[in-house]
N, C-alpha and C positions, 0 to 999 in steps of 0.2 A: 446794418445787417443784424437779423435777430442773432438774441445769444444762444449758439450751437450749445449751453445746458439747458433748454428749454425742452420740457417731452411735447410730444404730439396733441396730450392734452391739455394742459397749456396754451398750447399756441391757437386750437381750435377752439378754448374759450376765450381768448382775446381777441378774437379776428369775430366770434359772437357777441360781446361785449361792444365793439365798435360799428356793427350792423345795428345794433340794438339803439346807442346812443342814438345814431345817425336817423332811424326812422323815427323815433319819439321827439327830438328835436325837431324834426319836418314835421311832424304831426303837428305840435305845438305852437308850431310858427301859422301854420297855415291856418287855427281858428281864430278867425276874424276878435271875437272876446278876449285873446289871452294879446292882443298885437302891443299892451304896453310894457307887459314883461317878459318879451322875445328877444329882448337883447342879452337880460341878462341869465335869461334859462340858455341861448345860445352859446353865451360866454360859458356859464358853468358847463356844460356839455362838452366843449370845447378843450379845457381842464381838464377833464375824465379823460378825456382821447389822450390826450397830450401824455400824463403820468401812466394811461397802461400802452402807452406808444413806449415813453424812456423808458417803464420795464423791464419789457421786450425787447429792447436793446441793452439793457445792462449786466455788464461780462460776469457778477461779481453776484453770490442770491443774496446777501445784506441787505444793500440797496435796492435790488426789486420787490423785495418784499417790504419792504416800506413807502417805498412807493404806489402798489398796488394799495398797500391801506391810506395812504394820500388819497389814492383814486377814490375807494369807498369812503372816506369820509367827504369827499366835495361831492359824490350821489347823492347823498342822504338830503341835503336841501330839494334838491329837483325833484327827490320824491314827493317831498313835502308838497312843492307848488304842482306839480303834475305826476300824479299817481300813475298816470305809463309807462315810468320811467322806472314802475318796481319791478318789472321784467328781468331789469340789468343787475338784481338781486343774485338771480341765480348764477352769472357766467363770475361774478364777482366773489358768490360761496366756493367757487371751486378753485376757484384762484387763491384764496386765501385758505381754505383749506391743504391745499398744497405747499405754500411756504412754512408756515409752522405747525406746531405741534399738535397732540391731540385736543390738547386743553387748552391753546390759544386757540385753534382754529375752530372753539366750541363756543366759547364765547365770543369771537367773529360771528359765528352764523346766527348766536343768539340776538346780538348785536342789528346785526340788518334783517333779522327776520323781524325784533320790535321795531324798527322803521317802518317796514312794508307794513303793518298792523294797523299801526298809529294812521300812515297814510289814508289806508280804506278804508279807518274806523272814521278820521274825519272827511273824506270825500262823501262819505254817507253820512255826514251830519250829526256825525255823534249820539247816531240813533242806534245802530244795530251792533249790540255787543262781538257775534258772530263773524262778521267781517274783520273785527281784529282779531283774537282768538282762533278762528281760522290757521289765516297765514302762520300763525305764528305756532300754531301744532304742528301742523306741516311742515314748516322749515326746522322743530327739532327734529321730529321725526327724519328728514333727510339727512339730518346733521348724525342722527344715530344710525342711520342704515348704511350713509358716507363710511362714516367711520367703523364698523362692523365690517365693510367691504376692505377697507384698507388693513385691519387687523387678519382676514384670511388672507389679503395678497400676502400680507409681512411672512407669515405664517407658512405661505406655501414658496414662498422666497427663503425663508429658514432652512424649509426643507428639500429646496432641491441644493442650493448651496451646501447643504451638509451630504447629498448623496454625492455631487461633484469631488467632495472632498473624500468624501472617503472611495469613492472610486481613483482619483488620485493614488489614498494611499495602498490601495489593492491593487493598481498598476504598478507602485513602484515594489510593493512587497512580489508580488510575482517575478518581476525584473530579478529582484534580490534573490527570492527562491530560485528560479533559472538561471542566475547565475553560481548561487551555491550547488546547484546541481550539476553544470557543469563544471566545477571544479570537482565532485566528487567523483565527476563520471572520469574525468582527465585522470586524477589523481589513482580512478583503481584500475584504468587502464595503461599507466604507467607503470604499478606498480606489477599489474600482471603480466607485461609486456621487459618492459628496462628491468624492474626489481629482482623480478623473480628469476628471467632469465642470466643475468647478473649472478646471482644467488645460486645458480644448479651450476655454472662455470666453475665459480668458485669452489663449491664442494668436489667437484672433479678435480680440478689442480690441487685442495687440501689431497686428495686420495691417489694423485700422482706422485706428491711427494713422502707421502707415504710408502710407496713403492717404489720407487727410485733406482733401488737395488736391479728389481726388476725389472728391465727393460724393455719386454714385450707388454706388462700390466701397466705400466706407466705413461708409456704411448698412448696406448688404448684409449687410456684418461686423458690425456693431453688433446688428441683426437679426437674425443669427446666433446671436451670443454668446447675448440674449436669449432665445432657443428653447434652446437649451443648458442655461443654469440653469434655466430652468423645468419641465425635463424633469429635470434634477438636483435640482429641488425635489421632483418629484413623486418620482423613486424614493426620494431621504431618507424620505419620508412612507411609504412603503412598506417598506421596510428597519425604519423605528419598528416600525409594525403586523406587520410578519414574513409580506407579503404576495409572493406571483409577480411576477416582474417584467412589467410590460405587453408588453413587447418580444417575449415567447414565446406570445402572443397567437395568432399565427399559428405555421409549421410554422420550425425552427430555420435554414434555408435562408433564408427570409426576413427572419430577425431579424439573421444576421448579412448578410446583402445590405442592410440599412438600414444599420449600422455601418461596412461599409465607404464605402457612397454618403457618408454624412454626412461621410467622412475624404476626399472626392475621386477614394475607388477602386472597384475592382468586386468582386463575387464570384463565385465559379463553381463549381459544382455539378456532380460527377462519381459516377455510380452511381446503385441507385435507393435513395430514400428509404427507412428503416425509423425504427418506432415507438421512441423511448428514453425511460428514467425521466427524470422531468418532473428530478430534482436533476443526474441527466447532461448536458437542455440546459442548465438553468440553468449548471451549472458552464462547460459549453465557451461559450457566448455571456460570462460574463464572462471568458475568457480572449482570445476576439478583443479585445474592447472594451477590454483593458487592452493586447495587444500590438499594434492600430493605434493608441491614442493613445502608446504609448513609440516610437513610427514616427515620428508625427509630432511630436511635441515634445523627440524627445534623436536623432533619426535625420536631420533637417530631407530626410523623405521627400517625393518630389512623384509617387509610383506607388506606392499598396499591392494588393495582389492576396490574395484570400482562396481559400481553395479547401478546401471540405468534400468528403470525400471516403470513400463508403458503401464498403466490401468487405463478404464474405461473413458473418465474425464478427469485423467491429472495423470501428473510424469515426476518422478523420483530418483533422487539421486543417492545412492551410501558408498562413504569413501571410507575404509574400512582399515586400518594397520596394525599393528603389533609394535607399536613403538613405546616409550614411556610413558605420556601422557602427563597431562596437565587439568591445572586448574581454570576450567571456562570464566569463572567468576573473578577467579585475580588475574585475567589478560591484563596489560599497563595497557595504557593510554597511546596513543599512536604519537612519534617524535621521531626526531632526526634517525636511530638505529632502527627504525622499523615500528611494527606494531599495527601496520595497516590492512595487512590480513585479510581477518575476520570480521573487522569492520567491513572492509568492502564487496567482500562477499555476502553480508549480511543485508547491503544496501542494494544490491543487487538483485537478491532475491527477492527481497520485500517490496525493490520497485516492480516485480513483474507480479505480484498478488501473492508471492510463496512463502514458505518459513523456513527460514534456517535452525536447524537444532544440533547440536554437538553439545555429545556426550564422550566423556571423557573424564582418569581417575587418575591421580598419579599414581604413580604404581614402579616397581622396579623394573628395569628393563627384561632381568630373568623370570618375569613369572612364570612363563609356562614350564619352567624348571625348578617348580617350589620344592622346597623341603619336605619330605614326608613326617607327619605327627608322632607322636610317641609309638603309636600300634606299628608304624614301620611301614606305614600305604601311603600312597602321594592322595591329595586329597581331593574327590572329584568336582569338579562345579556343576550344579544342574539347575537348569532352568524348568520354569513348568509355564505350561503352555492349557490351558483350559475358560471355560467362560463360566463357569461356574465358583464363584468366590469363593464357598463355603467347603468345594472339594478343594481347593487349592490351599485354602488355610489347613486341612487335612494330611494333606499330604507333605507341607512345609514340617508339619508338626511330627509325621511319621521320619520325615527325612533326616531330621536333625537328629534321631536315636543315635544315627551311624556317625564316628566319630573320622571319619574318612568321606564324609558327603557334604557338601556346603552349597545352599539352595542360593543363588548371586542373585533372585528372583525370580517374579511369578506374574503373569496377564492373563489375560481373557481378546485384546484386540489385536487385530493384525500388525495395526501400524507401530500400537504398543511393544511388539516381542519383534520388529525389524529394529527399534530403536534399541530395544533390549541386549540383542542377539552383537548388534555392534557396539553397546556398550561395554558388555559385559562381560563373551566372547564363553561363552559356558561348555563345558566337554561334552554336557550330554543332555538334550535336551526330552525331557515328558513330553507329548505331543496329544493332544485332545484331534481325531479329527471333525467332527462338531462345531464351528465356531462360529459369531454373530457374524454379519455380511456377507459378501460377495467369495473373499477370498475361505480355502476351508484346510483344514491339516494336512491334508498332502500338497497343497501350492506350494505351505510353508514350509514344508520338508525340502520342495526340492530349491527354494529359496535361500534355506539353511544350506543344503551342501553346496550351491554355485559360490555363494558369499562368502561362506567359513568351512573349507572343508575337511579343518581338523575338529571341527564338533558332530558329534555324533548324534541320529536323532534315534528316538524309541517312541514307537507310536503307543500310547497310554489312552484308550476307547472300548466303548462297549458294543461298537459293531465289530462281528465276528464274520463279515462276508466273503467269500472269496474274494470280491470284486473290489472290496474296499485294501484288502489284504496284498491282492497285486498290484494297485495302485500304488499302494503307501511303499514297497519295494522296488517296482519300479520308479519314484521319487526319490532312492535313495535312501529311506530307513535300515536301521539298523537291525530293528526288530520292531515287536508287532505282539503288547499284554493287552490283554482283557484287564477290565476295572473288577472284576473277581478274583483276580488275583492275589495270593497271601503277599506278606511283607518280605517273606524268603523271597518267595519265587520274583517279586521286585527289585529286592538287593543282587542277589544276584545277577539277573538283569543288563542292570545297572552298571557293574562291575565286568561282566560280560562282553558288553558294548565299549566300553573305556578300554577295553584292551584287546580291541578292534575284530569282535567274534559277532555272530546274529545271535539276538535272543530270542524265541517264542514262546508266547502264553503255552502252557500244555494242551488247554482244549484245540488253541489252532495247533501245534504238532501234532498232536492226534488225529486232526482229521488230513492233515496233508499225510501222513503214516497210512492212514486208511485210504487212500487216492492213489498212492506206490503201488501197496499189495491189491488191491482189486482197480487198475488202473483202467481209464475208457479206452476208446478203441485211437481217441485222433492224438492219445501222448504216445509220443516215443521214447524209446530207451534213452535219448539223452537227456531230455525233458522229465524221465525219473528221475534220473544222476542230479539233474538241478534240484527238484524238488529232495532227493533224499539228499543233499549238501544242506539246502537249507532247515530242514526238521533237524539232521544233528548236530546244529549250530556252525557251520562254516559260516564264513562272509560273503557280502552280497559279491564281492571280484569275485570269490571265487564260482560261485557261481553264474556270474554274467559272464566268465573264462569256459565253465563247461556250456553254456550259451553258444560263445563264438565258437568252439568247436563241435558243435552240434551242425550250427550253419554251415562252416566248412564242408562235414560230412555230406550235406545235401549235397553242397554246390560240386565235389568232386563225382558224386553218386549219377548228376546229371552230364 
């Protein structure tokens, strides 16, 4: 049986090599001239067969490759006596080419290429230089084009052996990625699931025993707690079975307005609703539910405010509190007491293409009950809001005179003064309505009062329109300067607004004043009463109050 390491070429040059003997030996026998050395051209033929016969059967490539050069060395006489026999040149280069190396198998082919030369040179008599010279260009020439063929297989053997390999290792690094990511994913929805709801129990039974005394407030709590696990039980069970969370039941707006109700705060709903992949809400509902309970248990918050918030092509989230706050940058590390958070919120968001930002200062838990300055005034915070850098540096510069005003900062972009506005949390905000994009000063007016509505806005513009002027009130400003305005007529304002009154530019009272006494035909007496509330600085209640009672009057009048 040939040996099973034999390739295919190989074996189709040995089975050519023993056709090859076989007819030149028949050749050779049958011309009547050559009948007195037919025994022994037969015998040596014979030999050839023999040793590339045991090759071909030998288990082991030591001994066939020496064998095969047995064989080539008992050719090379039969060349000599019959030059037909140089044919079996070729099936014999390739044999020997293949057992050894580059440089054995070069002098191999140089080897039998001077026999076959030698042969032709003396079959011709020793006349024709060319005949030997010949063969034997030609067989280096094979022997280098052999070899050059064998150096690109090596070469594209190199290379796909090295893409196997590293597709290997990108199989297994993915394996490892997909496995690290389902422990992440496990990990944070345990933690928002077991941890947290764990964590809000806990704070109820502290707050039970706290009240103790009280028996009807203590229940409550107990009560509480109770509904909490059991609802932590239930999502455990769900998390087991790899089920939706109940919560997303209804539309995402609702699920996170339960979340906050449950935390004591609200949520507010800005834009209109659009359709998202069911893993988008699931993702943003566990990122409220883990950042109002780290509100309430490491923030000791007593206001959260949530605010989803639709644009054109993206969805926003601000979780807004009043707690003390901390340091984003010195979080520890995630371990045994916790710490997995914001990490895992963070991974969450980032797996769905979003960004996480929290902003955050430590700060005393009393601030909005500061201390008032030497002058004996509480000290106001203002933000300013404009796109213009170079007014804003302006106005920074004006603001600071007053030792009762403290600027907490200044933007020009929307998303910029939403991050502001919860960082910062400012009494009174400057308001440009002018501003780069889509969104313009009165969205973010009334953005400011759904999200904070102990900050005040004052719209600070050089349109003087009606139409702008009712907007920015109806938004919920406070008041409504021109940028002509002196630095009195600012401060004051300012101070106005802070203690919860409307302010207006003079030019706009004046002309609302002038609107009163020569008024058109479609205002009503009550819709004077508004308009003269608002020129003598009342507040916008009080006015949306002479509003509802205007409407009433209709509606009884009908």
């Amino acid at each position: 049986m040939l040996s099973p390491e034999l390739t295919l070429l190989d074996r189709v040059s040995r089975f050519a090599l023993l056709v090859l003997l076989t007819i030149c030996a028949v050749r050779f026998a049958a011309i009547p001239v050559h009948a007195g050395q037919s025994g022994l051209v037969l015998a040596a033929t014979a030999l050839v067969a023999a040793l590339a016969i045991a090759a071909a059967l030998a288990r082991r490539s030591g001994p066939r490759r020496w064998l095969d050069v047995f064989a080539a060395v008992a050719w090379m006489p039969l060349v000599m006596v019959a030059p037909s026999f140089a044919w079996c040149a070729i099936p014999l280069f390739v044999l020997l080419h293949n057992a050894f190396s580059r440089a054995a198998a070069l002098v191999a082919a140089a080897v039998l290429t001077i026999t076959v030369s030698v042969s032709v040179y003396l079959l011709a008599g020793a006349s024709d230089l060319g005949l030997m010279f010949g063969p034997l260009i030609a067989g280096l020439l094979l022997s280098f084009a052999m070899d050059a063929l064998n150096r690109a297989l090596d070469a594209r053997q190199r290379l796909v052996d090295a893409l196997m390999t590293a597709q290997d290792r990108l199989a297994h690094t993915e394996r490892e990625a997909g496995t690290l990511a389902e422990r992440h994913r496990l990990a944070a929805e345990i933690h928002d699931t077991v941890v947290q709801g764990a964590a809000s129990a806990l704070l109820l039974l502290e707050a039970a025993e706290q009240t103790w005394p009280d028996r009807e407030a203590s229940r409550s709590s107990v009560v509480s707690a109770q509904q909490m696990l059991r609802n932590n039980l239930a999502e455990t069970r769900r998390l087991v079975h790899r089920l939706a969370s109940d919560s997303l039941t209804g539309t995402l707006f609702e699920a996170i307005e339960t979340v906050a109700a449950d935390a004591g705060g609200r949520a507010t709903l800005i834009g209109e609703p659009v359709p998202l992949p069911p893993e988008t809400e699931h993702a943003l509902l566990r990122v409220v539910q883990g950042a109002v309970a780290n509100a309430q248990r490491h923030a000791d918050a007593d206001r959260i405010i949530v605010t989803l918030t639709y644009y054109e092509h993206s969805i926003s989230v601000d979780i807004a509190d009043d707690g003390c706050g901390f340091d984003p940058e010195a979080v520890p590390a995630p371990g045994p007491d916790g710490g997995y958070g914001l990490r895992a919120m963070r991974l969450r968001v980032e797996k769905l293409g979003g960004r996480l930002v929290v902003e955050s200062e430590t700060r005393r838990r009393d601030r909005d009950r500061r201390a008032p300055p030497a002058g004996g005034r509480l000290v106001i915070r203002i933000a300013l809001v404009d796109d213009h850098p170079i007014l804003r540096h302006g106005m920074r510069t004006l603001l600071d005179t007053q030792e009762d005003f403290e600027v907490v900062g200044d933007c020009g972009d929307p998303e910029e003064y939403r991050l502001l506005l919860t960082r910062a949390r400012p009494d009174i905000v400057l308001m440009d309505l002018a501003l780069d994009g889509d969104t313009d000063g009165v969205a973010l007016t009334a953005h400011t009062r759904a999200t904070s509505p102990s900050t005040a806005v004052l719209v600070f513009t050089t349109y003087d329109s009606d139409a702008d002027f009712v907007r920015s009130l109806d938004a919920g400003a406070s008041g409504y300067l021109l940028k002509d305005s002196t630095p009195a007529e600012l401060f004051a304002a300012i101070r106005t607004a802070r203690d919860g009154g409307s302010a207006l530019s003079p030019a706009v009272a004046s002309r609302l004043m002038d609107r009163i006494r020569a008024p058109q035909e479609s205002l009503t007496p009550r819709e004077i009463d508004v308009l003269t509330l608002l020129a003598t600085g009342h507040t916008n209640r009080q006015g949306r109050r002479a509003a509802l009672r205007q409407r009433d009057d209709r509606q009884d009048a009908r």
